[in-house]
C-alpha positions as a Python dict, from the first residue, in 0.01 Angstrom:
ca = {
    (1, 'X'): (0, 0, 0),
    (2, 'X'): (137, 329, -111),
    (3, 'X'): (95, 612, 139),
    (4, 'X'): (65, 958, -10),
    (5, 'X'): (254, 1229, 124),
    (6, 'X'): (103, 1499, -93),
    (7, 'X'): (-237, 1670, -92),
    (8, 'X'): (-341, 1883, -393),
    (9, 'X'): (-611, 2123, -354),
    (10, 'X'): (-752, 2366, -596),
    (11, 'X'): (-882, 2692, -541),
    (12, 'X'): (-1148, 2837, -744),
    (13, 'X'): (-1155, 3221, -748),
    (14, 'X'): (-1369, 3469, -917),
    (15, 'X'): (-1291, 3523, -1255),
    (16, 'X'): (-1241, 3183, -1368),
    (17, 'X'): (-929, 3153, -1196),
    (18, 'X'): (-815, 2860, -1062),
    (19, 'X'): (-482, 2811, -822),
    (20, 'X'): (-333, 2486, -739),
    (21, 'X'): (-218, 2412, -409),
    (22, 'X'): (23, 2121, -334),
    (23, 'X'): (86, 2064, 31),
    (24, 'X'): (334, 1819, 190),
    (25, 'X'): (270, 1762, 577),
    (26, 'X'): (558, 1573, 588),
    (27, 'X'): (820, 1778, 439),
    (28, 'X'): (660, 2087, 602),
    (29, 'X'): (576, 2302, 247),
    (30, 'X'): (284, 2438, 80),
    (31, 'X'): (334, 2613, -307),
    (32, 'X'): (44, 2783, -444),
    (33, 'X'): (34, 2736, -880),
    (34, 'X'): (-82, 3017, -1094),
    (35, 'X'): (-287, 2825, -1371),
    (36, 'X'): (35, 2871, -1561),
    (37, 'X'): (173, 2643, -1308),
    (38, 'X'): (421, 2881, -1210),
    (39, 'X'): (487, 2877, -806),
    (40, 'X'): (360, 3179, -660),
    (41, 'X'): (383, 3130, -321),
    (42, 'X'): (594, 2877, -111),
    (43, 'X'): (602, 2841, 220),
    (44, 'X'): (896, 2617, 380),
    (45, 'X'): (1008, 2510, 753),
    (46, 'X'): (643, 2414, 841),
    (47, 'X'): (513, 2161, 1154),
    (48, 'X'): (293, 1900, 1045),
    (49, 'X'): (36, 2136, 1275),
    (50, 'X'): (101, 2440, 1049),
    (51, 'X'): (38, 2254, 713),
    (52, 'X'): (-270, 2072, 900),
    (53, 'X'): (-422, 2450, 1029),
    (54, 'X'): (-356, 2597, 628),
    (55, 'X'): (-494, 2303, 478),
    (56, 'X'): (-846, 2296, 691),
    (57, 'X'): (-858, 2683, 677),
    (58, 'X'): (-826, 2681, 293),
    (59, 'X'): (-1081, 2359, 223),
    (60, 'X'): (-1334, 2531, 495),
    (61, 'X'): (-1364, 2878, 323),
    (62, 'X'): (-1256, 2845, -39),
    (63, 'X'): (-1146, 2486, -210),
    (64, 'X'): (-1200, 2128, -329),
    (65, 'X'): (-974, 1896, -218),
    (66, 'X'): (-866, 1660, -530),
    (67, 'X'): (-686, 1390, -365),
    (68, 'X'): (-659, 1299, -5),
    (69, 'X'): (-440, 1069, 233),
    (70, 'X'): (-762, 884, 349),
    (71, 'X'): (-922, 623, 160),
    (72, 'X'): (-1175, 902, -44),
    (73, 'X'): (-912, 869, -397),
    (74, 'X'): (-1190, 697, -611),
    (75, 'X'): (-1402, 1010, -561),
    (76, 'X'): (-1447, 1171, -901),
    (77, 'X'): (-1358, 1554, -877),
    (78, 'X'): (-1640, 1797, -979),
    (79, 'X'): (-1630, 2131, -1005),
    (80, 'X'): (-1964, 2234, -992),
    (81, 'X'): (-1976, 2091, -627),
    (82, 'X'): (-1816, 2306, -363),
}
């Protein structure tokens, strides 16, 4: 059994724009993707806690997680559903 590390999140926004987050609990990061998938934020150094706190903040007020580290991965991701 594989055990992800990674958790990839996007973020709709008005305007059609969309930003891709890709957090990593373990190694403590979070980078924020421009739909060009250029990084434009990263954030480094983090607890497990920290990435935890960002993560619930950002899928409470403005996202749709994509994948996650429970056993949810055969969900189908649509947009339409927030």
């Amino acid at each position: 059994m594989i055990k992800k590390t990674k958790n990839i999140i996007a973020w709709l926004q008005s305007k059609a724009t969309i930003l891709k987050i890709v957090s990593n609990p373990k190694n403590g990061t979070i980078k924020i993707y421009n739909k060009k998938g250029k990084i434009i934020i990263k954030k480094t150094n983090l607890t497990k806690e920290q990435v935890k706190t960002v993560e619930e903040s950002l899928l409470r007020y403005a996202t749709k997680k994509l994948s996650e580290t429970n056993n949810r991965q055969n969900e189908k991701f649509d947009p339409m559903i927030s």
